[in-house]
N, C-alpha and C positions, 0 to 999 in steps of 0.2 A: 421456514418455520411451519411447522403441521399442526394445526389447531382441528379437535375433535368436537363437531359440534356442539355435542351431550355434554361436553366438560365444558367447553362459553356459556352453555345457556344457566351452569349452578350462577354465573356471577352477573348475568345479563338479559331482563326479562324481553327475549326473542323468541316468537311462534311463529316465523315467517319460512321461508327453503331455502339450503343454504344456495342456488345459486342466485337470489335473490340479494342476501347477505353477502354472497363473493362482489358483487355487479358494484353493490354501493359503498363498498369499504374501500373496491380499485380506485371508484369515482372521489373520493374523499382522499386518496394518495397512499394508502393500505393495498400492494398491489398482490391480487390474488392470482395465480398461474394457475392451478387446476384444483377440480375435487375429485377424491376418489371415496367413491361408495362402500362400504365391505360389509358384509353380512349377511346381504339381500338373498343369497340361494338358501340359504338356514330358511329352515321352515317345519313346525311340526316337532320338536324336538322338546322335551319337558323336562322337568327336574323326576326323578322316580329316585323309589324306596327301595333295598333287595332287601325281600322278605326272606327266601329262601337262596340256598346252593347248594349245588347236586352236580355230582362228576356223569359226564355223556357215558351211556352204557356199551355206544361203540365208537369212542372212542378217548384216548386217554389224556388229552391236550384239551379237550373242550370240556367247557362249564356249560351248565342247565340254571340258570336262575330267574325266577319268580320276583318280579321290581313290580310294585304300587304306584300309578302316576297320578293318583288322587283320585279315586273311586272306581276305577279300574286294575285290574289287575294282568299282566302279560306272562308269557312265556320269553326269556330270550335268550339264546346259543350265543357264548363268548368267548375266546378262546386266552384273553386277558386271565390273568391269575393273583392280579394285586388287589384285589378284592375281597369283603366280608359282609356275613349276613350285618345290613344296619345300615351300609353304607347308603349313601346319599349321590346319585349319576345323575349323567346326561342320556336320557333316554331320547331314540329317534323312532318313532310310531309307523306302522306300513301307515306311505305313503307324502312320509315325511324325506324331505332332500336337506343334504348336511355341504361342505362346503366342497364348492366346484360344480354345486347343481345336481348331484348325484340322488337317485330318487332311491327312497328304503323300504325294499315289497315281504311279505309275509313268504318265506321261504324253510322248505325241504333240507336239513342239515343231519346227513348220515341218520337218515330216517325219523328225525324227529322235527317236528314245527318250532319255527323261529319267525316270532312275532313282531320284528324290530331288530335294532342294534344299538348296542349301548357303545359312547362315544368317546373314544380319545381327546386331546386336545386341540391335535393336529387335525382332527375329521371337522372339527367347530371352528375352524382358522384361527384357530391360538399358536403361540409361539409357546416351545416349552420349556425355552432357556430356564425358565426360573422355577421350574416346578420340580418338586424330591425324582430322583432316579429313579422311582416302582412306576411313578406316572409318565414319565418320559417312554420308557416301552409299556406301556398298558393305559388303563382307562384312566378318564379326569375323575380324580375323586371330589366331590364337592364340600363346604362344612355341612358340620351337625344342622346347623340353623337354616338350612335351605328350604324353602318351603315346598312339599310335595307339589306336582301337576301344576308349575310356574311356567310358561316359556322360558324357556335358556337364554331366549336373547334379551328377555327385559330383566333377569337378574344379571346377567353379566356385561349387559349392553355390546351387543356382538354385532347389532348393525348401527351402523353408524356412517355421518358423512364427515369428513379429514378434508378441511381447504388448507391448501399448499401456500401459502404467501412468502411473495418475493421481497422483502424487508430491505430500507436501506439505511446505508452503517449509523449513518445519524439519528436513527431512533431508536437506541440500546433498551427502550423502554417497552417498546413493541415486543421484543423476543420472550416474552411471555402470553401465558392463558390471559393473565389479569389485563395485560395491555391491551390485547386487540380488545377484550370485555371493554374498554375504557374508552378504544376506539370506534366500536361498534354503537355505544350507547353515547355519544357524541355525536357517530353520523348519523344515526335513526332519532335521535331526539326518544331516548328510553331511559328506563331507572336502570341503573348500574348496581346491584345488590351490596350490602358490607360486607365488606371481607373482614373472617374471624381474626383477631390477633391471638389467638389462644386460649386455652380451658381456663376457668373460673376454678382451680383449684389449689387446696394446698399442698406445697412440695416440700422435698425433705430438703429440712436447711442444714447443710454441713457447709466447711470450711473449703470453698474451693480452689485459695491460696495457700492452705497445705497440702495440693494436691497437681496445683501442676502451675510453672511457673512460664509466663508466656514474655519476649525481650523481642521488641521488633527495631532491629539496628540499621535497616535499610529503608529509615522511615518516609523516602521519596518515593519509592515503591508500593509504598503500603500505607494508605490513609487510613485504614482503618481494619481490628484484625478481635474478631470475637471467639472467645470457646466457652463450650457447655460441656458440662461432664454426665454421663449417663450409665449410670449404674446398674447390673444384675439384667446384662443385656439376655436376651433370647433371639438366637442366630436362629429364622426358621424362614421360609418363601412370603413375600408380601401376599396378601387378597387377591382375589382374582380380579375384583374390579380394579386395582389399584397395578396392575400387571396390566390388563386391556389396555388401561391408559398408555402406561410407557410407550406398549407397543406400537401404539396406531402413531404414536409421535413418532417411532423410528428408535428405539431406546430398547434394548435387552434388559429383561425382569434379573435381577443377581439374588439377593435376599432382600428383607425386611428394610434393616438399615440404609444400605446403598440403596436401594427403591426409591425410599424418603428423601433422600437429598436428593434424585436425578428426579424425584415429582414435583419436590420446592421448585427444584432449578425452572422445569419447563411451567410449573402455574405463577410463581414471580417472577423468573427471571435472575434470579441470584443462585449462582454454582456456589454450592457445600460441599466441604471431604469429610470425612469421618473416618480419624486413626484409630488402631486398638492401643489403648490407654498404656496399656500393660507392655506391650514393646517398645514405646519411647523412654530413651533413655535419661531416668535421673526425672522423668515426669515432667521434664523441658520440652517448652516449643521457643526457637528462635528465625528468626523472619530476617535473611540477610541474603548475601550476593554471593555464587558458589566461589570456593576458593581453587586456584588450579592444581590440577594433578584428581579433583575430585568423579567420582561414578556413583552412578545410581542407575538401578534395577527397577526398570518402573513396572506398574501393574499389567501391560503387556509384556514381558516376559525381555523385553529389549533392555541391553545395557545402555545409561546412555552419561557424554562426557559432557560436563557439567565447567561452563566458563565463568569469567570474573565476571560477565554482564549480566548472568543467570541469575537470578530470583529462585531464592529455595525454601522450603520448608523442614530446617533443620532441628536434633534435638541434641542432646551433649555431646553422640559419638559424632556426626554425619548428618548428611541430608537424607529425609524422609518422603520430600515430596517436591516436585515441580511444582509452583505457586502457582497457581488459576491455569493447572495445563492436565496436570495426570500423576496420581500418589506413586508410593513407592511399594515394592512388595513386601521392603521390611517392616510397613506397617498396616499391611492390610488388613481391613476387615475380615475374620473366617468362623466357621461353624464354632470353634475354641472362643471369642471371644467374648468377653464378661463385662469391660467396661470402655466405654467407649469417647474418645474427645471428638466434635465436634467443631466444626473449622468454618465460620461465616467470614469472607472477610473483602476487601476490597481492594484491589490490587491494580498498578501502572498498567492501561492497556498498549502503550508504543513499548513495555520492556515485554509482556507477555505476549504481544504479535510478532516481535522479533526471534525472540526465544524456540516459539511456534516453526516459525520458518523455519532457522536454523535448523531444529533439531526431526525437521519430518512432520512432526504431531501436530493435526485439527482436531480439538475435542467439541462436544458440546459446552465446555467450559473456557474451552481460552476461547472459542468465538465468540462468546459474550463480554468476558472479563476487556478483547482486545479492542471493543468499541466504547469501552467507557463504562460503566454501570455509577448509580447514585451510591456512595456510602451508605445512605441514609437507610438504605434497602436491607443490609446484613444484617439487623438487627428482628425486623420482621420477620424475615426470612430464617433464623436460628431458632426463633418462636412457631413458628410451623411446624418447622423437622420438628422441635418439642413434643408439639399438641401431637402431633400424626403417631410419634415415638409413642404417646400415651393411649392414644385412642387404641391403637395398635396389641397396648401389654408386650410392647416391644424391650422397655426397660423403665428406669428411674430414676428420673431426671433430676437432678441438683438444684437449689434454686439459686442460689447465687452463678455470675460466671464473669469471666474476665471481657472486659472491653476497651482497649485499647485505641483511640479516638482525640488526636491530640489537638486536629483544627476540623471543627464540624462545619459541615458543608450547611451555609441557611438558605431560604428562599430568597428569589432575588425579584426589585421591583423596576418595573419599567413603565414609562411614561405612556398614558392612552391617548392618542391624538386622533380622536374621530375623522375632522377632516383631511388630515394629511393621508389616513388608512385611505377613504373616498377617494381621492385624488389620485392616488398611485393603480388603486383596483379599476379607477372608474364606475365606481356604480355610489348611490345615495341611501346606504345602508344605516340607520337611526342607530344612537349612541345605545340605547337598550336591547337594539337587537345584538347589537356585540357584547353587550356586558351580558347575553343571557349564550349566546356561542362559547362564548370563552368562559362561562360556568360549568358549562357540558363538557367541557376538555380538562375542566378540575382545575381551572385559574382561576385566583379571588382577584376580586376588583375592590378598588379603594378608593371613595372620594376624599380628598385632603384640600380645604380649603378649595379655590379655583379649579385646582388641577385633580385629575383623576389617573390613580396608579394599578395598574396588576400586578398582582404576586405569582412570580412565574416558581411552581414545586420543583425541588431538587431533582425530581424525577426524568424532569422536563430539560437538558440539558443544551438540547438545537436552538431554543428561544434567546437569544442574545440580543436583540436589536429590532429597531419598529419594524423592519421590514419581514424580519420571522413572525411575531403577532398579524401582520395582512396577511402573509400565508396564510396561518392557524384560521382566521375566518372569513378568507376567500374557499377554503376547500370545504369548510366544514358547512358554509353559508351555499355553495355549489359553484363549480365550476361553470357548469349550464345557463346558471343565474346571472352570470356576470354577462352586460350588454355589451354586444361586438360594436365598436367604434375605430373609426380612423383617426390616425395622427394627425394631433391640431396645429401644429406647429410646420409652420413653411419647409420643405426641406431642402437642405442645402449640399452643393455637390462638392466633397472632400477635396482637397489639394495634396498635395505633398509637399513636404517644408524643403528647405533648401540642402540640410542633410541628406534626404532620403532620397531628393533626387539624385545628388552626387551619386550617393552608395548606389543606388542602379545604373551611372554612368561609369561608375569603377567593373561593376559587373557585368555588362555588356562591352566594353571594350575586352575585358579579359576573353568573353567567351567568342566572341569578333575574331583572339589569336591564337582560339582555338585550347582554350582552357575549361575546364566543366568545375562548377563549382562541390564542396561538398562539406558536409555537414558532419563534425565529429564532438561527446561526447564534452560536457562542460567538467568533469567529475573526470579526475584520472588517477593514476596507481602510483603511489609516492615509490615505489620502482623508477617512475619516467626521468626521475630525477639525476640518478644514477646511469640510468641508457645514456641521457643526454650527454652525460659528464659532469653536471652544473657543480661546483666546487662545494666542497662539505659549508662552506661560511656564506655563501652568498645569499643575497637576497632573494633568489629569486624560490628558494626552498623555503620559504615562509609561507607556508601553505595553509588555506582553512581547511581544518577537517572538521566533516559531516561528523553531526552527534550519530544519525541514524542510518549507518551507510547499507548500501545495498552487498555490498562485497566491498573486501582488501583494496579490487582493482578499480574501485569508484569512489574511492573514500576521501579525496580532497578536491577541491576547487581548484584549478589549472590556471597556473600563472603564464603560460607558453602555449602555442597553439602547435608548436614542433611537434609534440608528442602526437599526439593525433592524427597529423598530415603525414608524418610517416608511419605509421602504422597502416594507412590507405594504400601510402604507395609501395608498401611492403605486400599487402592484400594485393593485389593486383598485378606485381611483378610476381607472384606466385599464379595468378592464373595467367600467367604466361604472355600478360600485355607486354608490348615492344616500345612503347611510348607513352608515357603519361605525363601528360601536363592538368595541374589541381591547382584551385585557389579555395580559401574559408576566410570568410568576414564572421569572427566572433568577438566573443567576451572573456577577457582574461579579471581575475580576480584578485587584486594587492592589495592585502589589509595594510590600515594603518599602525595595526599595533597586535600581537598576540599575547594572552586572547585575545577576542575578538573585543570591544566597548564599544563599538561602534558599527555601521555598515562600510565594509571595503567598499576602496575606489575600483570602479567598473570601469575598462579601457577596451576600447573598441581596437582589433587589429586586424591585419590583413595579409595572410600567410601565404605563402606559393611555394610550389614544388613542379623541377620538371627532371624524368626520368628519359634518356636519349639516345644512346651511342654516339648519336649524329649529333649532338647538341650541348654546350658548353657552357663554362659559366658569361662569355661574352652575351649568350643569347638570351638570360635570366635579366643581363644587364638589359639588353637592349630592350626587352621588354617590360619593365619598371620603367627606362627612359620615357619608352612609347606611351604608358600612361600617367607618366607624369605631365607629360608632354600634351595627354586629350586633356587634362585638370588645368592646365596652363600654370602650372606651378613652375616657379621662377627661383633662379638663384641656387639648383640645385647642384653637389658635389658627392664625389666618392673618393673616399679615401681606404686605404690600404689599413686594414684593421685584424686585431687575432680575438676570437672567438671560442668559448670552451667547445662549443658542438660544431665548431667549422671547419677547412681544412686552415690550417696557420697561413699558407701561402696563397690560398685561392677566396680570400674574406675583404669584403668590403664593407666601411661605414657607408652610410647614406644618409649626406647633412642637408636640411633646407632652411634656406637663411639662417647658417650657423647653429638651429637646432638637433639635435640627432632625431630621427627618422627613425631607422633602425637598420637590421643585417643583410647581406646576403652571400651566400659562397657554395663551394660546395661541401659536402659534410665530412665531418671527421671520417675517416679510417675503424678508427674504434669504436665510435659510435654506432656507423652501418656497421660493423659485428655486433654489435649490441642490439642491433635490430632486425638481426640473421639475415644479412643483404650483403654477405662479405663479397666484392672484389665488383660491386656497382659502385656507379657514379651519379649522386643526386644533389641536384644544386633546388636552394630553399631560400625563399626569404621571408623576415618578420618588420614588416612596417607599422608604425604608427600611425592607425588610419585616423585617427581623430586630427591629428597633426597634419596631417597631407589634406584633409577635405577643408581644414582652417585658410592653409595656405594656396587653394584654388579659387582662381579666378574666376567669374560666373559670367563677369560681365564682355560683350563682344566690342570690340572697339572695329572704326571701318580703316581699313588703308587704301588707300588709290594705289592703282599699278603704276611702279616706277616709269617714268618719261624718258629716263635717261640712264644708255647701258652700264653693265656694269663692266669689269675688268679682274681676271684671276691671275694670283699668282698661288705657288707653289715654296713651301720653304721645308728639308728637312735636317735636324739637327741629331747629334748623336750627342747622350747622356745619361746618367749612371740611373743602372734599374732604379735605382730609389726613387726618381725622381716622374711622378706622375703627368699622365696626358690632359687629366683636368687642371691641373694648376699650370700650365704653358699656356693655355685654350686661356685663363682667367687672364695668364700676364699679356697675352694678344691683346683681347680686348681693353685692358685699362690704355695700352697707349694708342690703340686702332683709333678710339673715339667713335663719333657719326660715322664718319667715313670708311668704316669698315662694317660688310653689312651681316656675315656671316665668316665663322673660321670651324672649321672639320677634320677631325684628324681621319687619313683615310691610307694608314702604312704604319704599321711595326714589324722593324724588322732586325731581326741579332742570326748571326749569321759570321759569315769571312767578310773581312775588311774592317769587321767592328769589334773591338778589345772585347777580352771576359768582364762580363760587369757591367756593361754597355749595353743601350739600344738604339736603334735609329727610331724617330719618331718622323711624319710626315704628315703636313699640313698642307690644306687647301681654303685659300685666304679671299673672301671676295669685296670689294671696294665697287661702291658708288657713291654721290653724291644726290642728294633728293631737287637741285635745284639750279645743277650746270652738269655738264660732261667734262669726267677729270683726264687731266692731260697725263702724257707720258713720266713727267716730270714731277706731278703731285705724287701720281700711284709710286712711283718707284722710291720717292724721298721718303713717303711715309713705311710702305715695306723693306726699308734700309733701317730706319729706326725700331722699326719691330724685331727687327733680325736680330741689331745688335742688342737691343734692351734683354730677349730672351737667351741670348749665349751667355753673357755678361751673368744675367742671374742665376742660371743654372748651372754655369761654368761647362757652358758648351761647348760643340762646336758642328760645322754646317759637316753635311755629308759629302766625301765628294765622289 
């Protein structure tokens, strides 16, 4: 935001330097980044009269004229030719320097004397966007009313200092002249001048609901939507002083009209458009959501394509304007036009930041509109552009106009708690001295019985809660002011709760066997759904989607961490890694009901992926075991299970004490096509980590070393593939009892001698006693009873 200081000081009695002014408005939270000076080489430069012109006698391109700069009179050679005896210049005097420091000496021109140079706009550091085409190549002409032998820089204010402030988005109210004036004379403890609502005159009253009918259907977008009608416009360049201003903001002078709204804009803070009355169609304005297949030609010359989320300013045929972004060409303001609608209005800043993005375009208008602005402002602000329209003889303003305003935005009160502000600020700040801070800042204060309330202005829209009011008069009270103290309070040194420890012993074992953790993306592409395979009906497509998504590919909450983890190890088998082993500890997201009525259940999981040649889904296993196995979690099983994104033959469940856990295998076929990894091999799994750190053990129990040896035996059985190495392993032990201390399976084998459909399974069986040494005759009776109990059940038989 570029604030000229000549223009603060109409609304702010400040006599001080502006880096004086930058120093104390940073300090107060106003942060100013730099100033720049302009004007300073100008020097010697006046207003003059040309009394006379006269063609150079040798030569045919140069003028002689004779200019008055107020009781003197000059000679000056010009070679400009948009000029006439009467006119009104910028005369620069020998001796005088115009801009770039350039110095102006009494000079010899094809034999005749030239006592000076009369000056363009570009020579004065004007911009000359907005000035008629004769001035644009030749000299500034100035009005009638210029007063002879003026300096040029005090009638058109040309030096001037511009503080740059870096604003932040929560004070929509700052991005105006009027604000920092409001902040300035808050920090300084100054009078803050009235600002005009308008001329004290009367206007012509016609009817101006038979004249344009205004329908706002997207009424969540648009709180509020004003027009003025202005009649017997005169298309001609704004003032010069009213052109310096824009400029020194960063703003191009266009005409009259457009001036006015981009001067509102920057001294309140509220973006105006202004259509030509006479090309809307049918004398409609409707305020609604573009429809698809729709385009619009905006005032930069770009086509641009117009969605259902868009915000428009449409009239009976079409859209006329992007709402709070940039009009359209087919209703621009131009030298033809005569009457003019006027557009104050207040629009959704998350649909007009979105829009913004999408579509390329930062204006001066949607970065305002996109932080929020008060309603309450469009109406003042319509009354401006008014007043300036008339000060101007710009046109003829209507008095009636349409306002559309269907829940007014009021002030809101908040409770003063002196000592609780002290407390939090630390310092012993009297109840008066805050009720006269918070006067300065334009809060009224209210004693009501016991208690005392502030009236925080619509304007004011950061203030929500005590702790924004101790901001407001800690800054404004000084930063500096506030006593540096130490924390009163013992302090005490953090633990970690018994979750968090786990979660870093899950993470540390993992990276122990040589796994790297990694971090992917909460927000995934309702595509992933489909990579996966996950079946059109299932639950687990019951996805939140984002009102405000960043893109397509981030637009719902991930109910699976799959998608993610392969997509890493897709990245990475692309840069040519030979081995990847990954884990991610996140958050998946399962509403309980769509829409939404409620906050979804938040489930903690714990995803792995390992990519190998050398390494199988055995080895996925054995590592899951392995940290089952450091959690001390008991009772766990794997069962042969089919999965949409797994392979059918290579998927296991993972139960612990008859809960499901969750997956692992290696992955579909189709899916690594779906994830352009065709003819790899990646084995994954999806556990329930909430569920696995429930069912871990914390506590260390001691065991003394056995006294007395043990004894192995060996058993292996042949039985039909279907029939699992964990559930032999479970039937061991139900009949092993104490006496058996450990069973292993350490052999499968299918092969010759063993039927199709068959495997050989082999076990390693170990027996002790904790309180004799067993004889020949226990060990063998009880692995005779093991033997036969598991062929029996599984309709075995021994290997021979």
């Amino acid at each position: 935001m570029r604030v000229p200081l000549k223009w603060l000081k109409e609304y702010v009695d400040y006599k001080g330097s502006a880096e004086e002014l930058a120093e104390k408005l940073t300090m107060s939270g106003s942060n100013a980044e730099g100033i720049e000076y302009v004007g300073q080489d100008i020097k010697g430069v006046v207003i003059g009269k040309i009394l006379e012109i006269k063609k150079h006698p040798n030569s045919d391109k140069l003028l002689i004229t004779t200019v008055d700069t107020g009781g003197k009179v000059f000679q000056i050679i010009t070679g400009a030719h948009n000029i006439k005896e009467g006119d009104k210049v910028a005369v620069a005097l020998p001796g005088a320097t115009i801009d770039g420091g350039i110095e102006i000496k009494v000079q010899n021109i094809r034999g005749l004397e030239s006592q000076g140079m009369l000056c363009s706009a570009k020579e004065l550091g004007l911009d000359d966007h907005g000035l008629p085409e004769d001035m644009k190549n030749g000299l500034l002409i100035l009005p009638e009313d210029a007063p002879i032998g003026k300096d040029i820089k005090e009638y058109i204010d040309l030096e001037d200092a511009v503080i740059e402030f870096e604003l932040t988005p929560n004070r929509p109210d700052c991005f105006s002249i009027i604000g920092i004036a409001r902040e300035a004379a808050a920090t300084l403890n100054i009078s803050l001048k009235k600002f005009s609502r308008g001329l004290e005159k009367e206007r012509f009253c016609d009817k101006i609901f038979d004249k344009v009918k205004v329908t706002v259907e997207a009424g969540d977008l648009c709180k509020r939507y004003i027009a003025r009608i202005i009649e017997d416009v005169k298309i001609e360049p704004s003032p010069l002083w009213m052109q310096r201003r824009l400029q020194l903001c960063g703003i191009r002078p266009i005409n009259n009209i457009v001036d006015i709204t981009n001067y509102v804009m920057l001294e309140l803070g509220q973006p105006l458009h202004a259509f030509d009355y006479d090309k809307l169609a049918e004398g409609s304005i409707i305020v609604r959501r573009g429809k698809k297949g729709e385009k619009l030609i905006t005032l930069d010359g770009h086509e641009r394509e117009i969605t259902e989320d868009t915000l428009v300013i449409a009239d009976g045929k079409g859209p006329v304007a992007l709402a709070g972004i940039m009009g359209g060409a087919n209703s621009e303001v131009t030298a033809q036009t005569r009457t003019v609608l006027l557009e104050s209005a207040n629009f959704s800043g998350a649909n007009i930041r979105r829009t913004s993005r999408r579509l390329g375009i930062r204006t001066e208008a949607s970065s305002r509109f996109e932080k929020g602005l008060d309603p309450n402002l469009a109406e003042m602000a319509a009354e401006r552009a008014c007043e300036l329209i008339e000060q101007l003889g710009a046109g003829r303003v209507l008095k009636e106009f349409v306002d559309i305003y269907p829940e007014p935005v009021l002030p809101r009160k908040l409770p003063l708690k002196v000592e609780k502000i002290n407390a939090l600020l630390g310092t012993k700040i009297s109840k008066e001295q805050m009720v006269e801070i918070l006067k300065r800042l334009g809060i009224e204060v209210e004693d009501k019985e016991s208690e005392t309330f502030i009236i925080i202005p619509t304007f004011r829209s950061d203030i929500n809660q005590e702790a924004d009011v101790a901001e407001e008069i800690a800054r404004i009270y000084g930063y500096d002011n506030i006593p540096s103290t130490l924390p009163s309070n013992i302090a005490t040194c953090g633990i970690l709760n018994r979750i968090q420890k786990l979660t870093d012993e899950v993470k540390q074992t993992l990276v122990d066997l040589g796994f790297s953790e990694i971090y992917t993306y909460s927000f995934i592409s309702p595509g992933a759904f489909d990579a996966l395979a996950i079946p059109k009906d299932h639950e687990m497509r019951d996805a939140i989607r984002l009102i405000n998504p960043l893109g397509e590919e981030h637009s719902i909450m991930r109910t699976t961490l799959l998608d993610g983890i392969l997509q890493v190890v897709r990245f990475n088998i692309n840069q040519k890694r030979k081995s990847i082993k990954v884990f991610e500890i996140g958050t998946v997201y399962l509403p309980k009901q769509l829409p939404l009525k409620e906050l979804p259940v938040e489930k903690k999981k714990l995803g792995l992926a390992v990519y190998d040649e050398n390494l199988d889904f055995y080895y996925l296993k054995g590592i899951i075991e392995t940290l089952l196995v450091k959690l001390k979690v008991r009772k766990v099983e794997f069962y042969p299970a089919k999965l949409f994104s797994l392979h059918p033959g290579r998927t296991a469940r993972i139960s612990i004490d008859g809960e499901i856990a969750g997956y692992m295998g290696e992955v579909h076929p189709d899916v690594m096509e779906n994830y352009a990894m065709e003819n790899k091999r990646v084995y994954v799994a999806e556990l329930d980590l909430e569920l696995l750190l429930d069912k871990a053990v914390t506590e260390v129990k001691f065991q003394p070393l056995p006294k007395f040896p043990a004894a192995d035996r060996d058993v292996a059985i042949v039985v039909e593939e279907s029939v699992t190495a964990g559930s032999i392993i479970e039937a061991i032990k139900e009949i092993g009892g104490d006496l058996l201390e450990s069973v292993e399976l350490f052999d499968i084998y299918r092969g010759e001698q063993i039927p199709e459909g068959y495997k050989s399974l082999a076990f390693s069986l170990t027996y002790r006693a904790k309180d004799r040494t067993l004889t020949d005759d226990e060990i063998n009776s009880l692995h005779c009873k093991i033997t036969q109990h598991i062929l029996e059940r599984f309709n075995g038989r021994l290997r021979e």
